[in-house]
N, C-alpha and C positions, 0 to 999 in steps of 0.2 A: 366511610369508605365506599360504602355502593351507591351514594349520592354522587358521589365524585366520579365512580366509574357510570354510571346512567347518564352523568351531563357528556363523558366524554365520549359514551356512544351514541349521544345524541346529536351532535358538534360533527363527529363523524357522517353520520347520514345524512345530514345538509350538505356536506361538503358534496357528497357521490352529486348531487343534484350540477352545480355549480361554484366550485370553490374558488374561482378566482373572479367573479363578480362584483364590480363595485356599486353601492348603491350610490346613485347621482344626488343623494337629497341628504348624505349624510354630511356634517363639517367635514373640514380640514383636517383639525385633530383628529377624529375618525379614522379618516383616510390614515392618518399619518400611524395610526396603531394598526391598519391594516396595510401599510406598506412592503411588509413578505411576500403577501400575497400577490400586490401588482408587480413586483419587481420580478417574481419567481414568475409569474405571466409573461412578461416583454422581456424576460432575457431567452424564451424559448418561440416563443410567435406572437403576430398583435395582442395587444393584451384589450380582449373584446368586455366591454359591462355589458353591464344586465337589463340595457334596452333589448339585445339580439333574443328574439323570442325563440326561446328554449322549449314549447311546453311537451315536445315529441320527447318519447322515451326511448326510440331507436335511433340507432347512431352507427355507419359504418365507416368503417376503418381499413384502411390497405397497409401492405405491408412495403419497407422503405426502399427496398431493392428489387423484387419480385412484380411489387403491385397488385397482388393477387389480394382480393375484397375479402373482406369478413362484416356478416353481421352483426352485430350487438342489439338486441331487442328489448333490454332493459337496463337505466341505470339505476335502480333505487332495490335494496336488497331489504324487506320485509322483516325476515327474521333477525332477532339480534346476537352477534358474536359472541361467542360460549370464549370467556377470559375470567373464569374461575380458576384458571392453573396461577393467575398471578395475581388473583386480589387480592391476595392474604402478605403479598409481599411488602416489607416495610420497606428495603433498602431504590429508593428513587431509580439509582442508577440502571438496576437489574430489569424496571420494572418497563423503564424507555428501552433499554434495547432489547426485551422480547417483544412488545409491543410493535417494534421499527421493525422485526424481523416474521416475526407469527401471523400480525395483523392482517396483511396482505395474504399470507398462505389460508388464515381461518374464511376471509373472502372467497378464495379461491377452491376452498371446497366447499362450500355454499354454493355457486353460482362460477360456473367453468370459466365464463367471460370474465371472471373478474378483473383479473390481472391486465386483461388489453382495456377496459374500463377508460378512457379521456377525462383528460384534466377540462375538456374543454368540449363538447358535440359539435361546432363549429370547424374550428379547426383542428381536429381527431389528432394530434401528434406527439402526444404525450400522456403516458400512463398515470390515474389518480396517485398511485400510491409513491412514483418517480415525484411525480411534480409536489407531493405533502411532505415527500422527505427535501426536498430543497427549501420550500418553504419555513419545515424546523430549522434546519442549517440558517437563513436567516436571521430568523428571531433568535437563537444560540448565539450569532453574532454581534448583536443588536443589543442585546439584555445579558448580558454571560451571568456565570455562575457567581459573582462578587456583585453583580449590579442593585443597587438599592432602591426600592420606588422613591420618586422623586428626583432622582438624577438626568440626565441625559443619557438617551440611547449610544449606544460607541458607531463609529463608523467601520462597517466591512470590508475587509480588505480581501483580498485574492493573492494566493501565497503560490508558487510553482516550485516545485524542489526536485531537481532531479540530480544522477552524478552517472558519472564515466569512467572507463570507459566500456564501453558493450562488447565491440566487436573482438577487440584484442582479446577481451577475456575470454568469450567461447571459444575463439581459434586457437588457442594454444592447448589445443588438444591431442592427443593420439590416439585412443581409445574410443567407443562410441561414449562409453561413459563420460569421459570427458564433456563429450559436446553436449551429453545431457544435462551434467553436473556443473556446467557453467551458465545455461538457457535457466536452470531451476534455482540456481544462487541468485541472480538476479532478481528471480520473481520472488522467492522466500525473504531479499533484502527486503523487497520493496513491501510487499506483504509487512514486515513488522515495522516499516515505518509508517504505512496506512495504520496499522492499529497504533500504534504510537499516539497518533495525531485524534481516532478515534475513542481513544481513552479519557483525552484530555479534554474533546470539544465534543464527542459524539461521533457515531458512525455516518450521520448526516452529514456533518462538516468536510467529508473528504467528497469532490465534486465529481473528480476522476482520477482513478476507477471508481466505478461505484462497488460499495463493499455487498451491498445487499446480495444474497442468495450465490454467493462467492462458497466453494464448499471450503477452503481453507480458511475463510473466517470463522463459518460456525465450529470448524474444528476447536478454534481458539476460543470461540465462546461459550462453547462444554468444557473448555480446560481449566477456562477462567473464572465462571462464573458458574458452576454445580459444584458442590460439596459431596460427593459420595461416600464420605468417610463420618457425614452424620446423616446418610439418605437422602442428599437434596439435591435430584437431579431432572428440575425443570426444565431444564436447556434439552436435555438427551431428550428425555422423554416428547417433550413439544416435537424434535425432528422426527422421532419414532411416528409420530402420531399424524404429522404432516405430510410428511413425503411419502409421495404416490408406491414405494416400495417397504414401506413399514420401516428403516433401519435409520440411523442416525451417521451422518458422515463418515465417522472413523469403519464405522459397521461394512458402512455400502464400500469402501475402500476395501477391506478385509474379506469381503467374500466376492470378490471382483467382477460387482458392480457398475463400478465407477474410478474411473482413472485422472482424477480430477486433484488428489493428493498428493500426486507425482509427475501433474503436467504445468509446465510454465505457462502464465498467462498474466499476471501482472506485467505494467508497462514500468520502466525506470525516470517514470516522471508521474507526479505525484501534484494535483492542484484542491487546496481544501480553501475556504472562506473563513476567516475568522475574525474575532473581534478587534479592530482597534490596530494601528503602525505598530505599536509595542508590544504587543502578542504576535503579528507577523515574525518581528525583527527575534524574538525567544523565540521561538520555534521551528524558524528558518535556523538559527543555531543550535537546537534542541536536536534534532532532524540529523544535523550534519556529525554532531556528538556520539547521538545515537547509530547511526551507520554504521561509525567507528568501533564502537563498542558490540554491535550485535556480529561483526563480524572478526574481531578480536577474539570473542569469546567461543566461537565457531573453532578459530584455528589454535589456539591455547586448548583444546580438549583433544585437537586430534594431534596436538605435539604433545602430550601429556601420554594422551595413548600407545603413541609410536615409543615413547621412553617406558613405560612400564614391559609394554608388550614383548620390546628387543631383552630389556633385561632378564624376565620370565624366561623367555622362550632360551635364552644362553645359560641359563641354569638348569634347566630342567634337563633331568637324566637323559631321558627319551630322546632329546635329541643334539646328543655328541654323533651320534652318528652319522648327522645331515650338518653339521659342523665340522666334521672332518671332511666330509665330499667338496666342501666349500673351500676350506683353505687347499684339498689338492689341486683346485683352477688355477693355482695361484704358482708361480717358481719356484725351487728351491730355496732361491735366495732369500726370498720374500716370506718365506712360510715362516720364522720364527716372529718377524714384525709382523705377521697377520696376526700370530696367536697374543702378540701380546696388546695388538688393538682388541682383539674380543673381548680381552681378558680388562682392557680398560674401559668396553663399554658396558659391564658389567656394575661401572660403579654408578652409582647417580650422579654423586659430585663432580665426576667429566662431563658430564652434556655440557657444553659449554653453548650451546650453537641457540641462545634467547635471544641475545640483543641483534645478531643476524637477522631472526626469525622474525624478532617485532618489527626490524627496520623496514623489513620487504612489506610486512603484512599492513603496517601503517601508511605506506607508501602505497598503495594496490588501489583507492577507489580517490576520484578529484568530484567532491560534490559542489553541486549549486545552487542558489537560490535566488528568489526574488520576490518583489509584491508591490501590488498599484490597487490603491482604495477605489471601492467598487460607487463611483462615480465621485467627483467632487469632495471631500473631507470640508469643506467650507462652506457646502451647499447643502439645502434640503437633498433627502432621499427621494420625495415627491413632491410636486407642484402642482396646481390648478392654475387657469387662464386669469386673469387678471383683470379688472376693468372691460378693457377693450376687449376682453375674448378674447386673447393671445398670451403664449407662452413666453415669460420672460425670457427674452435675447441674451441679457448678462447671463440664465442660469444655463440656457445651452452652452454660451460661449463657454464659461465656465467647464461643461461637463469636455465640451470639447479639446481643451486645454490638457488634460486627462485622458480621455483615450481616443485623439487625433488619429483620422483616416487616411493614409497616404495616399489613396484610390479617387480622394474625392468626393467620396459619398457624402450626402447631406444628411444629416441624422438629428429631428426624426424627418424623416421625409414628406411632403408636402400634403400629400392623404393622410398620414400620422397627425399631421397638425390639425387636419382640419376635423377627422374620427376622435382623437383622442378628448376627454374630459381632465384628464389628468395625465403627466410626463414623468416619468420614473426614471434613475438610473439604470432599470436593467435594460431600456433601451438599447443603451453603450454595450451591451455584453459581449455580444463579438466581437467589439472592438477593441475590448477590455483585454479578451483571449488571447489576441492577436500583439497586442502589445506585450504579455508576457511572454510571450514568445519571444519576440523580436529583442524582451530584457534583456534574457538570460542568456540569447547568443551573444548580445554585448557583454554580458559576466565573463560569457565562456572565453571571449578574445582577450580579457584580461590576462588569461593564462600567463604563470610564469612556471617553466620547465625547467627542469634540473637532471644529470643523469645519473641513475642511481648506484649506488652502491655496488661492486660486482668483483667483490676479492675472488680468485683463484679461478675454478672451471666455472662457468655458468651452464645455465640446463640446458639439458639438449631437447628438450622438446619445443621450446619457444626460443633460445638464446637470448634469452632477459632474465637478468639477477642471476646471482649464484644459486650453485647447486648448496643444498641445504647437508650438512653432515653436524652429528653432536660435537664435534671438537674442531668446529671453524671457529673460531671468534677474531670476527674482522678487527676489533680493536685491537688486540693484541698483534695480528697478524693482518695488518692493513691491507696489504697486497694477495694475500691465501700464502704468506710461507706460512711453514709450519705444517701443514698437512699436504701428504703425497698425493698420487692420483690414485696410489698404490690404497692409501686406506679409504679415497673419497668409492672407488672401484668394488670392492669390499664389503662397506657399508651396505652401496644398491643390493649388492645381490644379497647380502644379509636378509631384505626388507624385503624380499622376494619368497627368500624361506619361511621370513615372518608370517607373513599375510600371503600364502597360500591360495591357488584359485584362479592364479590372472593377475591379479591386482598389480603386480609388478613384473615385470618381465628380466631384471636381475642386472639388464643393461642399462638403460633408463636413467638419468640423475634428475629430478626435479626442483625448481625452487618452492618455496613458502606455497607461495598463490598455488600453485599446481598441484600439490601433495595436498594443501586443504580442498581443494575447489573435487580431487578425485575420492578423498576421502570423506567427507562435510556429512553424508548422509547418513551410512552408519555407524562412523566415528566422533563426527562431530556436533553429534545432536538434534541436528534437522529435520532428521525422520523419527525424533521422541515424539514428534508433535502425532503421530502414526501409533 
């Protein structure tokens, strides 16, 4: 084991020097085991060898918007990384994502500059430890987890998944909370569908966002990965130890820190690289399955709650008193069929109002997907010049064919041809981007629209889907007969006594989507992760 870890800090240290260097004198095969490397180079800026004399160890850097210079005065770090918290760890998995996560932070308190550290002294645009986690992300697509030596490497693909809609859903708000509560659903989706994806292929594999130094991931990665209940809490401990305020995510959240737990910032488009068309096409389905289910089980806790809560709270002694002030709102007339809906939401076996519920809440997100192999699926990954000293024509044409410039551009460009020793796919990268882009709005126009469900009153906070009561059940009552306004009326304000505070205001009817989206956080589970 300390063999292993000495080669890997040794590997490590060359890289600080120049890690995306190719040597000009090695084969083909070579090159072709080292194809991570130049592809994770030319999908981010020229991808320079290692004729460009490097031997300075100062290197500045500006920053992308500002411009304001920094210098860096050293790339090579002497001492070596104190990773005794995890050599003793057997389990692989545990061992790669503190490594992807600590590595960089052990750098980083070692030597301040480390983290602005260039993939490259040349062209300063890209962080060491950005451009080594793209690189894994590669080779993870390239070799997966089933791959056998002696096989063929799989081809990588570029997966985009995003769904909708955004805007409808934060605007159907009234409250602030609302608008919060819809900005932070989005981002918590999208969050466990990044980890989803990093579960299965690594935290590299998702391209954007990047998960790194994200404090909701690490939340998940103390949740998922430390054992407290047999003392094993390498994850907590390592952020205690790392960050610049001694506390571990949940901590710095709790003594308010850091507002990083309760602030939207994930995007609702999600692009990871992975192995092979057939890993795309599961995952792009995995992805969309998953959605459904992370956000099913969101509002299946806070309909479970809203039913235990009503019936408690209508049994309980203490308060017949704020039960009687309730049904006096209500008419003469009306007051015996009040008492005898309280009286029947008191049973379980009335809730009727599931298949309502699931109908809305299944109906609430339209996801999509897509993916284009990250150059050519027919063609080498990389190429050398040929006889003549020239790039075959077929394998551009080729790459071409695949991610076609409508602009025009010539790719590679006529100094690319002439600089370059060898041609990689990540040339294509932004064109690659760009094409998935231009997919998925052709997925999107596939659309087909249907109007939803909407027996009886609908909500009044957005006028989409019915308002949600326990004793709708559209199938029975297709159109909303069956229940008055008189007990949908009732109900609200019930749910106003229930939950105490604001939370409801007593006039208010909400659907599914709305009653979860206000409720999700501390009813529905989302701030367990807290």
């Amino acid at each position: 084991m300390r063999n292993w870890w000495q080669q890997l800090v040794d590997q490590q240290e060359q890289s600080q020097v120049l890690p995306n260097a190719i040597d000009l004198h090695v084969t083909l095969r070579d090159e072709a085991k080292r194809s991570p490397l130049a592809i994770a180079s030319s999908s981010d800026r020229v991808n320079l060898g290692a004729v460009i004399n490097t031997e300075s160890n100062d290197c500045q850097v500006k920053h992308p918007i500002s411009g304001q210079q920094h210098q860096i005065d050293s790339f090579n770090q002497e001492e070596t990384p104190d990773i005794s918290k995890i050599a003793t760890e057997l389990d692989g998995k545990k061992v790669f994502w503190w490594l992807w996560r600590f590595y960089p932070e052990i750098r980083a308190k070692q030597y301040p500059n480390a983290l602005l550290v260039p993939a490259h002294k040349i062209l300063p645009d890209c962080p060491i430890h950005s451009y080594n986690s793209t690189v894994s992300a590669l080779v993870g697509a390239l070799y997966p987890e089933d791959w056998q030596p002696g096989e063929s490497h799989q081809h990588p693909y570029l997966l985009l998944f995003t769904f909708s809609p955004v805007q409808e859903f934060i605007k159907a708000s009234r409250k602030f909370l609302d608008f919060w509560a819809g900005s932070y659903l989005l981002h918590y989706l999208s969050v466990k569908l990044c980890w989803h994806i990093a579960q299965l292929y690594g935290p590299d594999a998702v391209i954007t966002p990047s998960l790194w130094s994200q404090e909701i991931i690490d939340a998940l990665m103390i949740q998922v990965f430390d054992q407290p209940e047999v003392n094993y809490t390498i994850f907590r401990d390592s952020f205690k130890q790392y960050y610049l305020d001694d506390l571990d995510p949940v901590s710095r959240f709790d003594d308010n820190k850091s507002t990083s737990l309760s602030t939207a910032g994930f995007p609702n488009i999600i692009t990871a690289v992975v192995p092979g068309k057939e890993a795309a096409e599961t995952l792009g389905k995995d992805l969309t399955k998953k959605l459904t289910e992370e956000w099913k089980a969101i509002a299946d806790q806070v309909r479970e709650h809203i039913k235990q809560k009503v019936i408690s709270w209508l049994k309980e002694s203490q308060n017949q008193q704020k039960r009687g002030e309730i049904l006096q709102e209500f008419s003469d007339g009306d007051y015996q069929a009040c008492q005898r809906d309280l009286e029947k939401l008191q049973q379980p076996g009335c809730w009727e109002w599931n298949t309502l519920w699931d109908a809305q809440i299944e109906s609430s997100w339209q996801p999509y997907w897509t993916a284009v192999p990250l150059g050519n699926p027919d063609q080498e990954l990389v190429i050398s010049r040929n006889h003549q000293e020239k790039f075959a024509q077929e394998w551009k044409d080729a790459q071409a064919a695949v991610a076609f410039s409508r602009s025009g551009q010539k790719i590679p460009t006529e100094a690319e041809e002439k600089a370059f020793h060898t041609l990689n796919v990540g040339t294509w990268w932004a064109i690659l981007q760009a094409t998935l882009g231009k997919s998925i709005q052709a997925v999107k126009n596939t659309r087909t629209w249907q109007i939803p469900v909407a027996p009886g009153e609908r909500s009044t906070l957005s006028g989409q889907f019915s308002a949600v009561h326990p004793n709708l059940n559209y199938r029975r009552f297709p159109e909303g007969g069956g229940l008055s306004a008189r007990s949908m009326r009732l109900f609200w304000r019930l749910m106003a006594a229930v939950y105490p505070g604001g939370l409801f205001n007593g006039s208010e009817k909400l659907n599914a989507l709305e009653l979860t989206k206000r409720m999700a956080w501390q009813y529905g589970g989302v701030g367990d992760l807290i």
